[in-house]
C-alpha positions as CSV (number, residue, x, y, z in Angstrom):
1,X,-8.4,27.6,-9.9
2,X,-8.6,30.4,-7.7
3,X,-11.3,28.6,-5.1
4,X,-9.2,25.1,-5.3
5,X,-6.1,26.2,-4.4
6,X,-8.2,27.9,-1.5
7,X,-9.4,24.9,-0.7
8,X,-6.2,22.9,-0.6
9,X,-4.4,25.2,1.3
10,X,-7.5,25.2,3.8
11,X,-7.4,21.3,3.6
12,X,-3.5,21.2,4.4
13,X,-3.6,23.7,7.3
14,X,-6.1,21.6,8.8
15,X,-4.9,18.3,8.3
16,X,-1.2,19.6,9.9
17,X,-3.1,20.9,13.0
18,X,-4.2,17.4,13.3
19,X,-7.8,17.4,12.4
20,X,-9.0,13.8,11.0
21,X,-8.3,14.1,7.1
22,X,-11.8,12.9,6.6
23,X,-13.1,15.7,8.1
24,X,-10.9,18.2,6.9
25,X,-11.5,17.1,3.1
26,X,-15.3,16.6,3.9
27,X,-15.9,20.3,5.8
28,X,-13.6,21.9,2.6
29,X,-15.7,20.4,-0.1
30,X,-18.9,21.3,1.6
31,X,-18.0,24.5,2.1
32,X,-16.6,25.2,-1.0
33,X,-19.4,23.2,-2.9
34,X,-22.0,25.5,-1.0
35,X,-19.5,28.6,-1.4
36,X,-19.9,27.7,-5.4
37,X,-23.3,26.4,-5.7
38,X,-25.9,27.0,-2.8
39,X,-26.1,26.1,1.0
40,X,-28.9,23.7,0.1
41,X,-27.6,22.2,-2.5
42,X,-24.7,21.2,-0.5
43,X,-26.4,19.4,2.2
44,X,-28.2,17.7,-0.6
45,X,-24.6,17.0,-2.3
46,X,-23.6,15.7,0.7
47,X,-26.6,13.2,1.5
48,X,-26.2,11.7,-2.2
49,X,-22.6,11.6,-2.0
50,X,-22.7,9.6,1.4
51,X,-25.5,7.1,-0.1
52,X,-23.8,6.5,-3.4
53,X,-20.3,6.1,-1.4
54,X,-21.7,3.7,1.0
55,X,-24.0,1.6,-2.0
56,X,-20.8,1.1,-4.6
57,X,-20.6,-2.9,-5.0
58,X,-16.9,-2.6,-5.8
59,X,-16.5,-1.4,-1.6
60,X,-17.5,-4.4,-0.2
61,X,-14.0,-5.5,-0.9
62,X,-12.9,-4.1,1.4
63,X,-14.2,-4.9,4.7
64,X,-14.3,-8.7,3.3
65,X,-10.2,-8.5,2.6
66,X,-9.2,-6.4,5.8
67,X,-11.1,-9.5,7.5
68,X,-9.1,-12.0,5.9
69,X,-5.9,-10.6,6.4
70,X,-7.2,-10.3,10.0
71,X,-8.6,-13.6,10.3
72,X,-4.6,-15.0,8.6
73,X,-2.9,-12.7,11.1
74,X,-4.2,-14.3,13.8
75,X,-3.3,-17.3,13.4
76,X,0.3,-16.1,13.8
77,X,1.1,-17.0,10.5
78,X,3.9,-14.4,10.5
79,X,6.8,-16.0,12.3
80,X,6.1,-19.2,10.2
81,X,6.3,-17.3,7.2
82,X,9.4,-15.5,8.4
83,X,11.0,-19.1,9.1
84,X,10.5,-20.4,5.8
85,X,12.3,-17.9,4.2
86,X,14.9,-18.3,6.9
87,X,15.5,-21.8,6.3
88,X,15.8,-21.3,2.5
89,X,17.9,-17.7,2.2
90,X,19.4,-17.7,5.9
91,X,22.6,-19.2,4.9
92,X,23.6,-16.4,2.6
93,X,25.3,-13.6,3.0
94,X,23.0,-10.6,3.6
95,X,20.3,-14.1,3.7
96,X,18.5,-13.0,6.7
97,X,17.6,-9.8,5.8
98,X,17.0,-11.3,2.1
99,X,14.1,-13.3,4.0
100,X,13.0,-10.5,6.1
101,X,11.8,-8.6,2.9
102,X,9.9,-11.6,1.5
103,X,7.9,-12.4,5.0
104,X,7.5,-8.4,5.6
105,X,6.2,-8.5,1.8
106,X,4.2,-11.5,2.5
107,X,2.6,-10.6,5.5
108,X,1.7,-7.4,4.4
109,X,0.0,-8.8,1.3
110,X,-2.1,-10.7,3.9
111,X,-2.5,-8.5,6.5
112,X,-3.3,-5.3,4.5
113,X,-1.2,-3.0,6.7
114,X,2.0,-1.4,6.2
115,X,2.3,0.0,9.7
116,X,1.1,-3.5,11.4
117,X,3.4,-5.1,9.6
118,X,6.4,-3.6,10.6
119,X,5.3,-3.5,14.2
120,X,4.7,-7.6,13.6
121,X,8.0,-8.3,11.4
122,X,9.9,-6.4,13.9
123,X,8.9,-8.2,16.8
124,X,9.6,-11.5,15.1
125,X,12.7,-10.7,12.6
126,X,14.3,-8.2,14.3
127,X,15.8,-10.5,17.2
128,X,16.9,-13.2,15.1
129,X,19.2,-10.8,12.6
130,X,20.8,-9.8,15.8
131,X,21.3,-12.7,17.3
132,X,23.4,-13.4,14.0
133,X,25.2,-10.2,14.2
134,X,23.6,-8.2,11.9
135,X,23.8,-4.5,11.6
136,X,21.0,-2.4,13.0
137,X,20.8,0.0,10.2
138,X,20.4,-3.1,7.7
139,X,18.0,-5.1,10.1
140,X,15.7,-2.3,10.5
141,X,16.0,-0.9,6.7
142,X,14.9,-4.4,5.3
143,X,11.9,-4.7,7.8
144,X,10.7,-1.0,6.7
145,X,10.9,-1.5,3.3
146,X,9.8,-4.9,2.7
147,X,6.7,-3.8,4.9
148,X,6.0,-1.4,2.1
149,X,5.4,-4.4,-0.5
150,X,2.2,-5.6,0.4
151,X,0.4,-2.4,-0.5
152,X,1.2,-2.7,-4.2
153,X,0.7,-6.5,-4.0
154,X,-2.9,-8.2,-4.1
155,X,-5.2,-7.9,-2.6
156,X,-4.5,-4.1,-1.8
157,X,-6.4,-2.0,0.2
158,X,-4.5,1.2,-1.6
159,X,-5.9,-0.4,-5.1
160,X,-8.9,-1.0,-4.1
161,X,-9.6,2.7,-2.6
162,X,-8.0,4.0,-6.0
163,X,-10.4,1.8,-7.7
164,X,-13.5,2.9,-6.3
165,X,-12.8,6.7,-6.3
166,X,-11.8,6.6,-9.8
167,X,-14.0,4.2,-11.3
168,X,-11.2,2.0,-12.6
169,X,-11.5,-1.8,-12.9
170,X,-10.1,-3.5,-9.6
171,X,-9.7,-7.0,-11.1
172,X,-7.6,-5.0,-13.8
173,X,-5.7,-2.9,-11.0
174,X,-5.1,-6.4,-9.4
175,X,-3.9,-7.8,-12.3
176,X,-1.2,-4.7,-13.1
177,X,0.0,-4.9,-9.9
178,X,1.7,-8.5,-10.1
179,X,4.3,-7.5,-12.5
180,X,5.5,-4.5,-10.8
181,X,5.9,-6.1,-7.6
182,X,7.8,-8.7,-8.3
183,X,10.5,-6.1,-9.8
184,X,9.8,-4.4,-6.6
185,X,10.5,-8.0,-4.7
186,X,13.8,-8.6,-7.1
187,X,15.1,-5.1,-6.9
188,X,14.9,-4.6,-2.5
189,X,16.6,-8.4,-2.6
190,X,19.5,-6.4,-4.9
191,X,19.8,-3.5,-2.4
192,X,20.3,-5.9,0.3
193,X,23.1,-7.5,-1.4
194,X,24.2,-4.1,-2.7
195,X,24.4,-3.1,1.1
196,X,26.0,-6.3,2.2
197,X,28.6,-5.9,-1.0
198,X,29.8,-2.5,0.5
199,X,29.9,-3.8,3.7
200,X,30.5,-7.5,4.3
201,X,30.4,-6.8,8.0
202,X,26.8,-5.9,8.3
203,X,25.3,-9.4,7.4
204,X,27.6,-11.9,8.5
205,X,26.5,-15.6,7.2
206,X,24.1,-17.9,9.6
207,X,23.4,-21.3,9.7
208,X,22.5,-23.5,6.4
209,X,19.3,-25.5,7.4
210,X,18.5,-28.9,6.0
211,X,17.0,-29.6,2.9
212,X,14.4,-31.7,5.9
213,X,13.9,-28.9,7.9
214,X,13.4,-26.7,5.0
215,X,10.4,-28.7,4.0
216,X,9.1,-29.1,7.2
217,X,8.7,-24.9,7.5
218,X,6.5,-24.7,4.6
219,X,3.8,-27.0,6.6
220,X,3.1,-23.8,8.5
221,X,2.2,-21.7,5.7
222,X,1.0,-24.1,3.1
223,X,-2.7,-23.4,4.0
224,X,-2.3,-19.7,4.0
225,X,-0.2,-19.9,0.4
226,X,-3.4,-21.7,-1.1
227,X,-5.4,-19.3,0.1
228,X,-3.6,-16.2,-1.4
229,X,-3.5,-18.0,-4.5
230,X,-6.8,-19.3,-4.8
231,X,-7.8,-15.4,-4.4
232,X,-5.1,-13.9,-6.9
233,X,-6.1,-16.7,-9.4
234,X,-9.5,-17.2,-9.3
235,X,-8.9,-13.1,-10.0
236,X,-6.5,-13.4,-12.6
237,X,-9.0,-16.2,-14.3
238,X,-11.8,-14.3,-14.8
239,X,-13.6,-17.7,-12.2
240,X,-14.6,-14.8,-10.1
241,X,-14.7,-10.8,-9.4
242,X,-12.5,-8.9,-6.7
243,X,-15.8,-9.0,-4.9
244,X,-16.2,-12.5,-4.9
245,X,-13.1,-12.9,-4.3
246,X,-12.8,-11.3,-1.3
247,X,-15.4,-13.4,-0.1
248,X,-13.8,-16.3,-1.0
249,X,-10.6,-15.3,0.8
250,X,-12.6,-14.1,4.2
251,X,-14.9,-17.7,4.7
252,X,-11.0,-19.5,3.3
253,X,-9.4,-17.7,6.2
254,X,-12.1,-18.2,8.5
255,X,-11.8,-21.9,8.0
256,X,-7.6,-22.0,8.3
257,X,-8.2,-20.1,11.8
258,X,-10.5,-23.0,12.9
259,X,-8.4,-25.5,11.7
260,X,-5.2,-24.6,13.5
261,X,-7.8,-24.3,17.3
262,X,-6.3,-20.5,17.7
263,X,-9.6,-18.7,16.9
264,X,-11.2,-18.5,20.5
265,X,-14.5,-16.9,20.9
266,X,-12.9,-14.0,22.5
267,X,-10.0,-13.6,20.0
268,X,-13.1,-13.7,17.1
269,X,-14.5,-11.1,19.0
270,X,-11.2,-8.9,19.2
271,X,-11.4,-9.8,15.2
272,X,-14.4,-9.0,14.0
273,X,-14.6,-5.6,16.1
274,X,-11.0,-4.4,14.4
275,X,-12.2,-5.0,11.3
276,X,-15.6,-3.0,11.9
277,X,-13.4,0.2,12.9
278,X,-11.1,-0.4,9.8
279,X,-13.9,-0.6,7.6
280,X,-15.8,2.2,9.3
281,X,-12.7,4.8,8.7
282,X,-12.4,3.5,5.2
283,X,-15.7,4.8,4.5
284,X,-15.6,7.8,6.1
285,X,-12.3,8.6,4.2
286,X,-14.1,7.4,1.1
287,X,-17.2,9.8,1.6
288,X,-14.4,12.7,2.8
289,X,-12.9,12.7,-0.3
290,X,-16.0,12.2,-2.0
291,X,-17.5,15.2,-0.8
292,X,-13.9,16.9,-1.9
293,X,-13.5,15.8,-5.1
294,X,-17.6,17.0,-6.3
295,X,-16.0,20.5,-4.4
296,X,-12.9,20.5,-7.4
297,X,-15.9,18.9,-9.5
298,X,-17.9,22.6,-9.3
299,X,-14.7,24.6,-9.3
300,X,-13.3,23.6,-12.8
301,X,-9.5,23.1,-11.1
302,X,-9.3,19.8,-12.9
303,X,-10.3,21.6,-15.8
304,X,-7.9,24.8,-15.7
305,X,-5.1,22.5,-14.9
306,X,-5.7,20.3,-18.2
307,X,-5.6,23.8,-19.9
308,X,-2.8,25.3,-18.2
309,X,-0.6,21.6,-19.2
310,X,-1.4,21.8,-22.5
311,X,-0.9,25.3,-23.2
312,X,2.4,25.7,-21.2
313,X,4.0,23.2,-24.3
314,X,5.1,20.6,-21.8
315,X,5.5,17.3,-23.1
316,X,3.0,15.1,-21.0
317,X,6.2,12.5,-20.1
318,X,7.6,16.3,-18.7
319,X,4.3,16.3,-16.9
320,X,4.2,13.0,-15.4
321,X,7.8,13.6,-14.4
322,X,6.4,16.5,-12.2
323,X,3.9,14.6,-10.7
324,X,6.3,12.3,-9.7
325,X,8.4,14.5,-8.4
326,X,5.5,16.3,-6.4
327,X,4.0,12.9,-4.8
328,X,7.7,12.1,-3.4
329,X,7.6,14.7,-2.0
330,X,4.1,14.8,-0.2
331,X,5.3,10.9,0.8
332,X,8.0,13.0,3.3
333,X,4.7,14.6,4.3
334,X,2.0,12.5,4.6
335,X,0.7,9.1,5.3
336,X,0.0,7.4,1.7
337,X,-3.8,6.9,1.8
338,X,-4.5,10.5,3.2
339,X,-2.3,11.7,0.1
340,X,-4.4,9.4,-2.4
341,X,-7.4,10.9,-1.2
342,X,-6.6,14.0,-1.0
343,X,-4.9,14.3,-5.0
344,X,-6.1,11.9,-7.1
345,X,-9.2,13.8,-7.4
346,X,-7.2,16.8,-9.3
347,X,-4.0,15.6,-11.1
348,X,-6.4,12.1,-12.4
349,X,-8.9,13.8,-14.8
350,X,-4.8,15.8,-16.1
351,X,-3.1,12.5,-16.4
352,X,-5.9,10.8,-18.2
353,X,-6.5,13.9,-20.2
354,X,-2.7,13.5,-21.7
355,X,-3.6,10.0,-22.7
356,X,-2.5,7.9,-20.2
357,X,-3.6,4.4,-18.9
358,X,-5.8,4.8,-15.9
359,X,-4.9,1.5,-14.6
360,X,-0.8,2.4,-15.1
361,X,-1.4,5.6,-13.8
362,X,-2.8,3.3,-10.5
363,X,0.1,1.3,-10.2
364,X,2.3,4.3,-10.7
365,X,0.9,6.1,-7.7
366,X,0.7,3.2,-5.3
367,X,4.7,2.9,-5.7
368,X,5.5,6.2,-5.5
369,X,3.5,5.8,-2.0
370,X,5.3,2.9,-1.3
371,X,8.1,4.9,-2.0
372,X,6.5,7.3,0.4
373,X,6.7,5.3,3.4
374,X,10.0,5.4,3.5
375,X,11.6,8.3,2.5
376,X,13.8,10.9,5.5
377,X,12.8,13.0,6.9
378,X,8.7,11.3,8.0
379,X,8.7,8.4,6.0
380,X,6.1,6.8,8.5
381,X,7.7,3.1,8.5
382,X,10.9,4.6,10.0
383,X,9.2,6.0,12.8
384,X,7.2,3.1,13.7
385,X,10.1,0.8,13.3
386,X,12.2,3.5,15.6
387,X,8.9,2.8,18.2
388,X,9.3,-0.8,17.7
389,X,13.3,-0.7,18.3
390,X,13.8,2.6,20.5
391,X,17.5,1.5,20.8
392,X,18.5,2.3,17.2
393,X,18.9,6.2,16.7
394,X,16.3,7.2,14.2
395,X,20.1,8.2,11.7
396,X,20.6,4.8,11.5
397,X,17.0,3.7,10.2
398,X,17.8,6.6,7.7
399,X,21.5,5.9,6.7
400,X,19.9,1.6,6.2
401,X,16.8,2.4,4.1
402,X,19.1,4.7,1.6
403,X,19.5,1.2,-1.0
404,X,15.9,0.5,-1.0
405,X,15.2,4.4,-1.4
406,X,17.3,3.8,-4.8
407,X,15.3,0.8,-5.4
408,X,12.2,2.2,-5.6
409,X,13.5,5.5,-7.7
410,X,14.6,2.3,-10.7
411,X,11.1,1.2,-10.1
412,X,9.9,4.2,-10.7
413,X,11.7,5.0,-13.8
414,X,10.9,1.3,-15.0
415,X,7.3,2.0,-15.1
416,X,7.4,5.2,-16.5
417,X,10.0,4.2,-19.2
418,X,7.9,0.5,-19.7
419,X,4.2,0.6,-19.1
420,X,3.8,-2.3,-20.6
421,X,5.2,-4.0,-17.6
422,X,2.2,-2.5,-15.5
423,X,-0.5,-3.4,-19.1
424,X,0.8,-6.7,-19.8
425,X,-1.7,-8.8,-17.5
426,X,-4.6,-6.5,-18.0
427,X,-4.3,-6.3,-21.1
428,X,-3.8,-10.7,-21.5
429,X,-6.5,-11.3,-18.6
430,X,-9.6,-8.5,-19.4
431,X,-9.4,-7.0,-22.9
């Protein structure tokens, strides 16, 4: 226990003085793995760990999904999918900002990318809520928060990675991620009235659209709809794997981006090489923590930890509580992949060691990430949405994102209290 918490605190130092986390997991388990074992074992831990990282099956998700939402990105699907919701929540109080949580969450299921989405959502939604006088703290709240949606929704990248370093079933991930985010859907839509109910002045009503023009906005994303439904339920039906359907969903987008003549050779190009680097810092994560998690492997922290939980007479719902409680606060810290990475590979052998559901335990994690994103004082959406609206003093992102902060906290509890919610599917879909 001794040598891990070394290695952590050697981890975190170099992580805050900015070194890659890749490389700061991947020198700290080498080190500690040759420190433990032998020099020459560890180079030859190392080379296997690399290979096996780079020849799982399960990873090829990824670079085939990241290129989908890529390829749907392009096409500039995101102020279509923005003015559907418009035209169908707009006229509502609070309705704009209603429909800037479904789009953000929409896109961002597509895209793969908190971080892009908000930068995207905020270019697009941001103008529009002021141009119907809404309030800055609830504009820019509802784009940071509905951002964080998509990485609980499928196809997530955050699932995925969780998947693979973990050895959990991703189809089954997939599956227990539906039910949670549409609570997480249902409950941001109830902060945003919540907000609006304190302060009427915030959100004041816009324009009702026809039922004609209403209709006419879902031609835009019709396509892109069939597509991320196709994916989910060719999942959800056992017609294919997460691997197949990731292929499925990158040749599907390929072909909507032909269709609508906005895939140019050069624009393909610009495509094809984001998703190379995107996929190329995935692995090397992946093989980072890879290398970390055989160091905690060696040094019996996973181990020691089980012990010390059992023996302290903690109840393991007291235990899960504190691992909450210690991943919200790491969210203030840290960017949500780094922190998956980084602590999955000690507190996962504890949690499934009291008993609990690997697959709930997934879901679990991803929302207290999502959760993460956008909690004071460095949730990281606030920050990029304060870079994407410079205007708006960083308070005011803060004050806005409070009802969604609450949001995610009865999410949290709801999953905890009721993992069923989070088993259901598997459970009705795999077993």
């Amino acid at each position: 226990m001794t040598i891990a918490l070394i290695g952590f605190a050697c981890t975190f130092l170099l992580i805050f003085l900015r070194i890659p986390i890749a490389l700061a997991m991947g020198v700290v388990g080498m080190v500690g793995f040759g420190y433990l074992v032998g020099w020459k074992s560890a180079g030859t831990m190392a080379a296997m760990t690399t290979r096996d990282s780079i020849m799982v099956y399960e990873f090829a998700v990824l670079p085939l999904f990241v290129l989908m939402g890529n390829l749907v990105a392009g096409t500039g699907v995101s102020k279509e999918i923005y003015r559907s919701a418009q035209s169908f929540l707009g006229a509502r109080r609070g309705g704009l900002a209603m429909s800037t949580v479904l789009a953000s969450g929409g896109f961002a299921s597509i895209c793969g990318s908190s971080v892009a989405t908000v930068v995207t959502m905020g270019k697009v939604a941001l103008p529009s809520m002021r141009h119907y006088g809404y309030h800055d703290g609830l504009s820019t709240a509802s784009i940071a928060a509905g951002a964080t949606l998509g990485i609980l929704i499928p196809p997530s990248i955050l699932l995925v990675i969780y998947g693979v370093i973990t050895e959990t079933h991703i189809g089954k991930l997939y599956a227990a991620g539906f039910l949670p985010g549409l609570v997480g859907i249902l409950l941001y839509l109830f902060a945003v009235r919540w907000a609006v109910f304190r302060r009427p002045d915030y959100a004041p009503p816009a324009e009702k659209a026809s039922w004609a023009e209403r209709l006419n906005s879902l031609r835009g994303i019709w396509a892109a709809t069939l597509l991320f439904m196709g994916v989910i339920g060719g999942i959800y039906s056992g017609f294919f794997t997460a691997t197949e359907a990731a292929g499925f969903g990158a040749f599907g987008a390929f072909v909507i981006a032909v269709a609508r003549r906005k895939l140019t050779l050069k624009r393909l190009y610009e495509i094809l090489l984001d998703t190379t680097r995107t996929t190329a810092i995935l692995i090397v994560l992946v093989i980072g923590a890879g290398l970390f998690t055989e160091f905690l492997n060696y040094s019996g922290a996973h181990k020691g930890l089980l012990d010390l939980v059992t023996n302290s007479g903690l109840a393991p719902f007291s235990v899960i509580l504190m691992i909450c409680a210690i991943y919200i606060v790491l969210g203030m810290l840290m960017e949500s992949l780094s922190m998956i990475l980084l602590t999955v590979p000690l507190l996962f052998p504890v949690v499934i060691g009291l008993g609990y559901d690997p697959v709930w335990f997934g879901i679990l994690l991803v929302i207290l990430c999502e959760l993460g994103l956008i909690t004071p004082p460095i949730g990281v959406n606030l920050f990029v949405m304060r870079s994407v609206a410079p205007e708006v003093p960083i308070l005011t992102i803060m004050k806005g994102v409070i009802p969604f902060i609450v949001a995610d906290l009865c999410r949290v509890a709801i999953i905890v209290a009721f993992p069923t919610l989070a088993l259901f599917l598997p459970g009705l879909l795999f077993d």
